[in-house]
TORKOL-4160 file (C-alpha; in steps of 0.2 Angstrom, whole numbers, padded with zeros to 4 digits, m for minus):
174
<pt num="1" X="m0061" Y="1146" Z="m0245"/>
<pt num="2" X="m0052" Y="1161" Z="m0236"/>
<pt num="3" X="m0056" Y="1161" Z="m0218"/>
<pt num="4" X="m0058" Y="1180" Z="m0212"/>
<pt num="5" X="m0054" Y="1174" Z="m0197"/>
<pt num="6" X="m0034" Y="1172" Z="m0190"/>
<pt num="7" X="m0028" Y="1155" Z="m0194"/>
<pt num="8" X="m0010" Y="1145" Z="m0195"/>
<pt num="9" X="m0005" Y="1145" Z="m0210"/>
<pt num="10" X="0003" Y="1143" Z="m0227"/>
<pt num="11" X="m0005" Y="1154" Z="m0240"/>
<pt num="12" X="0009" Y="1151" Z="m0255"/>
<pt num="13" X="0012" Y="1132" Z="m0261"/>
<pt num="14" X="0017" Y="1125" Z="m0277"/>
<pt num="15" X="0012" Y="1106" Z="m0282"/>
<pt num="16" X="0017" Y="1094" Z="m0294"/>
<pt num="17" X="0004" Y="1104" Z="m0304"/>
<pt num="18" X="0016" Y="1116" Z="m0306"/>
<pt num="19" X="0025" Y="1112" Z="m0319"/>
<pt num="20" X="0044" Y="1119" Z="m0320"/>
<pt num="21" X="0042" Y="1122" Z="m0301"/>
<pt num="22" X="0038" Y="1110" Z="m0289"/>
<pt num="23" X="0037" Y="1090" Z="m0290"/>
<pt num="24" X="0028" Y="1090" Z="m0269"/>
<pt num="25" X="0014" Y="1077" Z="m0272"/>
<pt num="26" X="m0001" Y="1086" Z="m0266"/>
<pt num="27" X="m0003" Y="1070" Z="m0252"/>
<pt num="28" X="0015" Y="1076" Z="m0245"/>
<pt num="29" X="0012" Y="1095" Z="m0244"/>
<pt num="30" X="m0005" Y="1091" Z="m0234"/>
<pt num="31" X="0003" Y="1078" Z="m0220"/>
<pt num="32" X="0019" Y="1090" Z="m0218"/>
<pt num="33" X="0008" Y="1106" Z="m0216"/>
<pt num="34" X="m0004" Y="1093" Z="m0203"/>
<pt num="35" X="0014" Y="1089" Z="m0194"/>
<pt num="36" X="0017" Y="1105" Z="m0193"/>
<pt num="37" X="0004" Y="1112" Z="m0184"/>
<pt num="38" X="m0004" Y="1120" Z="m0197"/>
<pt num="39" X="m0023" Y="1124" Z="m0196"/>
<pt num="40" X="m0024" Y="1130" Z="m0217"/>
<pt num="41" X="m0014" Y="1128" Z="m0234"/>
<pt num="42" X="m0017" Y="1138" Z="m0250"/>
<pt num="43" X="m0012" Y="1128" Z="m0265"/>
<pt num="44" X="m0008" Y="1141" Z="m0278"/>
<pt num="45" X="0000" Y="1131" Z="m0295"/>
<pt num="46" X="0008" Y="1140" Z="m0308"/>
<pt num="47" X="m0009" Y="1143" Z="m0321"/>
<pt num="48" X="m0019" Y="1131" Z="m0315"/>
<pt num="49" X="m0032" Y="1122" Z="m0305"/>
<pt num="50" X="m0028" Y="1105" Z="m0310"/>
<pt num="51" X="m0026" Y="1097" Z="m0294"/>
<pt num="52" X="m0038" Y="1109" Z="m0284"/>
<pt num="53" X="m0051" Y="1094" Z="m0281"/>
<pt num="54" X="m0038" Y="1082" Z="m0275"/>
<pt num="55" X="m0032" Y="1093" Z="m0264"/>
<pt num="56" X="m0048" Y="1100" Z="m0256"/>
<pt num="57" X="m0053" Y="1081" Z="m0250"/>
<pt num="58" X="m0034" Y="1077" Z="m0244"/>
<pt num="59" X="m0036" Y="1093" Z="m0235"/>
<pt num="60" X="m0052" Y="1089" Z="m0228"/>
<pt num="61" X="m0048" Y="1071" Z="m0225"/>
<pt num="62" X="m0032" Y="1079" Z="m0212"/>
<pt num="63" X="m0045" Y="1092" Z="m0204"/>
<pt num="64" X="m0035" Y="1104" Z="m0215"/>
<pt num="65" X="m0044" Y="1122" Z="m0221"/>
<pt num="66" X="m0038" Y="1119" Z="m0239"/>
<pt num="67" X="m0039" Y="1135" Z="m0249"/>
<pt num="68" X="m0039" Y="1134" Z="m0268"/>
<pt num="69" X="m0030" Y="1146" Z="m0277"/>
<pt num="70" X="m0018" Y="1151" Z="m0290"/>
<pt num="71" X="m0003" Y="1161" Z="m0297"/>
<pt num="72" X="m0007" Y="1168" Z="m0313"/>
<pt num="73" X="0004" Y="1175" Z="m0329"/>
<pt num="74" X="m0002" Y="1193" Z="m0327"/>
<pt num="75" X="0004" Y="1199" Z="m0343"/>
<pt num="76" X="m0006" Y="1215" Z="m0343"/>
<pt num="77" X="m0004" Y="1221" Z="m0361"/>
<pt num="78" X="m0006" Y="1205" Z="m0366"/>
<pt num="79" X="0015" Y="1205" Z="m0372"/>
<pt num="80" X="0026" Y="1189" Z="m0368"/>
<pt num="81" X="0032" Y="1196" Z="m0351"/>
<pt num="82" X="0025" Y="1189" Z="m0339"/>
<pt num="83" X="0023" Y="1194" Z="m0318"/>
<pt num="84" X="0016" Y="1182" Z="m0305"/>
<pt num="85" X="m0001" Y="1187" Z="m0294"/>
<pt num="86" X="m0009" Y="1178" Z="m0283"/>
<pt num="87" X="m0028" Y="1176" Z="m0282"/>
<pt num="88" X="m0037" Y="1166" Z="m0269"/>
<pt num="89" X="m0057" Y="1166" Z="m0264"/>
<pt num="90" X="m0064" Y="1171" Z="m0250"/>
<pt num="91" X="m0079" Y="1165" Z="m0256"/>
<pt num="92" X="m0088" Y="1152" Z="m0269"/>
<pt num="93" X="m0092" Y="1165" Z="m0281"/>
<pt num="94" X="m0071" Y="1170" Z="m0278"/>
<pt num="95" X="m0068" Y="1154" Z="m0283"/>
<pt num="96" X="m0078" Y="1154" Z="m0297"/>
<pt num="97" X="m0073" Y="1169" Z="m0305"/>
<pt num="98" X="m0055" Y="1160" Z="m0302"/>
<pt num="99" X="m0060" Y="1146" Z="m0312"/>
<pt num="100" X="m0066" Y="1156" Z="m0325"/>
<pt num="101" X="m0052" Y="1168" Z="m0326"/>
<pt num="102" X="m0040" Y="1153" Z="m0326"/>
<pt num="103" X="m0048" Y="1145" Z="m0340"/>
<pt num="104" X="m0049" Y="1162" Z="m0350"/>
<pt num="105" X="m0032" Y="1163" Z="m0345"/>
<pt num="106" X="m0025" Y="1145" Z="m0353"/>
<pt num="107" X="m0034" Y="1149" Z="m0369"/>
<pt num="108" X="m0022" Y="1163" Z="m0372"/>
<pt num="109" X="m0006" Y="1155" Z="m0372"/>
<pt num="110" X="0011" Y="1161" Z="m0376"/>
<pt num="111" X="0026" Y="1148" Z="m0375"/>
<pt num="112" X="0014" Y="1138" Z="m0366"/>
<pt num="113" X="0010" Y="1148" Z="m0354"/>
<pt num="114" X="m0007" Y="1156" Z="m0350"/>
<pt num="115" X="m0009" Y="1174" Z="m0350"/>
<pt num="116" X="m0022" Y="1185" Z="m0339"/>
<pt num="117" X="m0022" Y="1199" Z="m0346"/>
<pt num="118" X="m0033" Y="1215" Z="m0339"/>
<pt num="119" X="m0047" Y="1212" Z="m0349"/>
<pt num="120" X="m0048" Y="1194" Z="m0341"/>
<pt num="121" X="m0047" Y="1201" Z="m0324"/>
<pt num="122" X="m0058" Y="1218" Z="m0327"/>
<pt num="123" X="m0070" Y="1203" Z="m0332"/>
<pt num="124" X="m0070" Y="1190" Z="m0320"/>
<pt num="125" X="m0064" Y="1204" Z="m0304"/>
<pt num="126" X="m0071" Y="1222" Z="m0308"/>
<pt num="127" X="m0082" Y="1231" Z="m0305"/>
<pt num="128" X="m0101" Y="1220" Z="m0306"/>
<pt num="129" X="m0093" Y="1207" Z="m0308"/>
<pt num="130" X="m0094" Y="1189" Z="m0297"/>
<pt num="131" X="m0078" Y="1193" Z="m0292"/>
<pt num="132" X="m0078" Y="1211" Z="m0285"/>
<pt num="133" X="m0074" Y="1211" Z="m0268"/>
<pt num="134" X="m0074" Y="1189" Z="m0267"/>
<pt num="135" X="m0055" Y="1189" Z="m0269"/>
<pt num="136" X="m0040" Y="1191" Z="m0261"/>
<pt num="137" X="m0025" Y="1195" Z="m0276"/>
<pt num="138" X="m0006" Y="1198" Z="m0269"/>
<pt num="139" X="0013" Y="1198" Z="m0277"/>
<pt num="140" X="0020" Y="1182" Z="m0274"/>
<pt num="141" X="0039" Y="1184" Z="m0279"/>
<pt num="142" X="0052" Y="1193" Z="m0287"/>
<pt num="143" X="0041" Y="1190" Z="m0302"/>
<pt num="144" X="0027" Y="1196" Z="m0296"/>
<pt num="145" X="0017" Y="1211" Z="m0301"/>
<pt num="146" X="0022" Y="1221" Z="m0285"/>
<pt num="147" X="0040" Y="1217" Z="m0285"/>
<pt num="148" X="0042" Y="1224" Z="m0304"/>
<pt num="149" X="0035" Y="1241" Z="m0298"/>
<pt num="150" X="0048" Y="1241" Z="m0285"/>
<pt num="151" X="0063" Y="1236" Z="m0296"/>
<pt num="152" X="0056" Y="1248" Z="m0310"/>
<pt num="153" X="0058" Y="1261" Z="m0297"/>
<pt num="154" X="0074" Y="1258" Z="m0292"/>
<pt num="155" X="0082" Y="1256" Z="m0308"/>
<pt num="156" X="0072" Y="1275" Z="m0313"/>
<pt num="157" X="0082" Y="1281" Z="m0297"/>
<pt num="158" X="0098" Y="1274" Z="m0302"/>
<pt num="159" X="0096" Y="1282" Z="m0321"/>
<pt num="160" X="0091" Y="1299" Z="m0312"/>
<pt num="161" X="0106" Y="1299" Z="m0302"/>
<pt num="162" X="0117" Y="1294" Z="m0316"/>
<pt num="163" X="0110" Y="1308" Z="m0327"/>
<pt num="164" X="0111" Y="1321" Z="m0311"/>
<pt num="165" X="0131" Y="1315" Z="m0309"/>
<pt num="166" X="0136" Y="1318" Z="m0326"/>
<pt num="167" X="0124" Y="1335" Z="m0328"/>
<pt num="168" X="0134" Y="1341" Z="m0312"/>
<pt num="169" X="0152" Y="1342" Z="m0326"/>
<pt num="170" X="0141" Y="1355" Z="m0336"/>
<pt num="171" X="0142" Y="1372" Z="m0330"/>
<pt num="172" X="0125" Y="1379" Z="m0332"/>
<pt num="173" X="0121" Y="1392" Z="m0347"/>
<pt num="174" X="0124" Y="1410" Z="m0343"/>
């Protein structure tokens, strides 16, 4: 689990697990990350845990801090489109509520992908629940969660200064 304590390392890696997105066998990502110098790794796959146990006792095996993680389908309103968030324990019950939340997740497909929707996450991360305050969650690309409030931003701005160039060929109303 999450380490409160600094550390070096890699808190965003993708697997063969990942499907559409990486084919790094988990074995590879470890050894690299030991040759590196790196004290910890965070496997988050795309939606799933699948290789989480593989990877803890490769991790372990090359003294390691191995973190298991994962990058979720946030689609809040439980539509198709789909945002990226990471979630990582800091703790055993973190993880379980992960695990939970993931599985919940994968039995609300869309296009073969899972879904976590708000209520999964209100669930498994809110308020009384095992994973209040057990968790760390984060954007984790353009696609993430954080990123589309950004660019949602910045394309409102652009319409505004749009609508304010062309209400500047209007005198006003006497």
């Amino acid at each position: 689990m999450l380490n409160e304590s600094k550390t070096n390392g890699i808190l965003h890696l993708h697997s063969e697990h990942s499907v559409r997105d990486s084919a790094m066998k988990l074995s590879t990502m470890v050894l690299r990350a030991k040759e590196m110098g790196k004290t910890s790794l965070t496997l988050t796959d795309h939606g799933n845990l699948v290789g989480v146990y593989e990877f803890m006792k490769i991790a372990k095996d090359n003294e390691i801090n191995g973190i298991p993680g994962v990058e979720a389908y946030f689609c809040g309103d439980g539509t198709k489109e789909k945002r990226h968030l990471i979630l990582m324990p800091k703790n055993i019950d973190g993880f379980r509520a992960i695990s939970k939340a993931v599985t919940q997740s994968n039995e609300n497909l869309y296009n073969g992908f899972p879904r976590m929707t708000w209520a999964i996450l209100d669930e498994n991360f809110g308020k009384g629940s095992r994973g209040e305050n057990n968790i760390f969650a984060t954007s984790a690309c353009m696609n993430g969660v954080l990123a589309a409030i950004i660019l949602k931003n910045n394309e409102t701005h652009k319409k505004i200064a749009s609508l304010n160039k062309k209400a500047l060929k209007y005198s006003p109303v006497n």
